[in-house]
N, C-alpha and C positions, 0 to 999 in steps of 0.2 A: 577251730576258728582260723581265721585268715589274716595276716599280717595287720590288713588294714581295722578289720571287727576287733581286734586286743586292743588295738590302741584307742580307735571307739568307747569300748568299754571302759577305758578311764577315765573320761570325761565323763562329768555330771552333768543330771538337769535338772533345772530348780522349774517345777509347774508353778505357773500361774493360774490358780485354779479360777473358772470362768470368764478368765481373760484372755483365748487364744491369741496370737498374733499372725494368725493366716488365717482363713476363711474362704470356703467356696461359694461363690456369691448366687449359683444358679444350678442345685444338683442336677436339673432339666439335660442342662448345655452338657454337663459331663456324660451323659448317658447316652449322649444323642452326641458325643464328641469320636470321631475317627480311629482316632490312634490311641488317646487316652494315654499321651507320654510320659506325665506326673507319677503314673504308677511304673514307670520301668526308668526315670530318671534323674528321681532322689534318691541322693546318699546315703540320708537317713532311714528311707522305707518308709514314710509318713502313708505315703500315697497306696493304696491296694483298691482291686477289682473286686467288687461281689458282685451275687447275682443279681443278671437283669442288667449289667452293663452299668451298675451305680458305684462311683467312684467313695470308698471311705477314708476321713484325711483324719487322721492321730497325728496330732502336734507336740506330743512328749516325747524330746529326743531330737528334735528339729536340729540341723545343725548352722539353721539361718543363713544359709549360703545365696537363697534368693532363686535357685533354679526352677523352682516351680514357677513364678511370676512372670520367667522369661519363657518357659518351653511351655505354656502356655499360650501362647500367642494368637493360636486362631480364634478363640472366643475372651479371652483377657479376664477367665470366672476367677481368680484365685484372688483375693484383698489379703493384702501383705503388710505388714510393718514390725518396726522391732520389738520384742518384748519390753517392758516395764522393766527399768533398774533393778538390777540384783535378780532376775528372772531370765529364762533360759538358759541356753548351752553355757558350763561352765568346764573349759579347757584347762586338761590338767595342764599341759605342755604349749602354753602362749595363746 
């Protein structure tokens, strides 16, 4: 593992079960989206390609930093907000 994935790994996350707090609003637009940067520019690795060019988004482990909402940009498909108190990222270290 890599400096940064140990420290990763300390940190917990509490799922909110059927209450993600991201959502792709349009799988169309992703599939039909250019660059598809979501899948090479979170931290977390939420974001991955499968076949046929369709973007799959796993939100356990989010590190809610918000970067999918902004590199996102040419189509604006990603609906964001914080999780629910006491739910997600839970940092060992602050």
């Amino acid at each position: 593992m890599s400096k940064i994935e140990e420290k990763l790994f300390q940190d917990r996350y509490r799922v909110d079960a059927g209450r993600p707090h991201i959502r792709i609003k349009d799988a169309g637009l992703c599939r039909d989206c250019r660059n598809q940067q979501c899948t090479v520019c979170c931290p977390a690795g939420c974001y991955s390609r499968e076949a046929g060019g369709q973007v799959a988004l796993t939100t356990d482990g989010c590190l809610e930093c918000g970067t999918c909402r902004i590199i996102c940009d040419e189509h604006r498909n990603v609906e964001w907000e914080w999780p629910r108190g006491g739910f997600g990222i839970l940092f060992k270290f602050g």
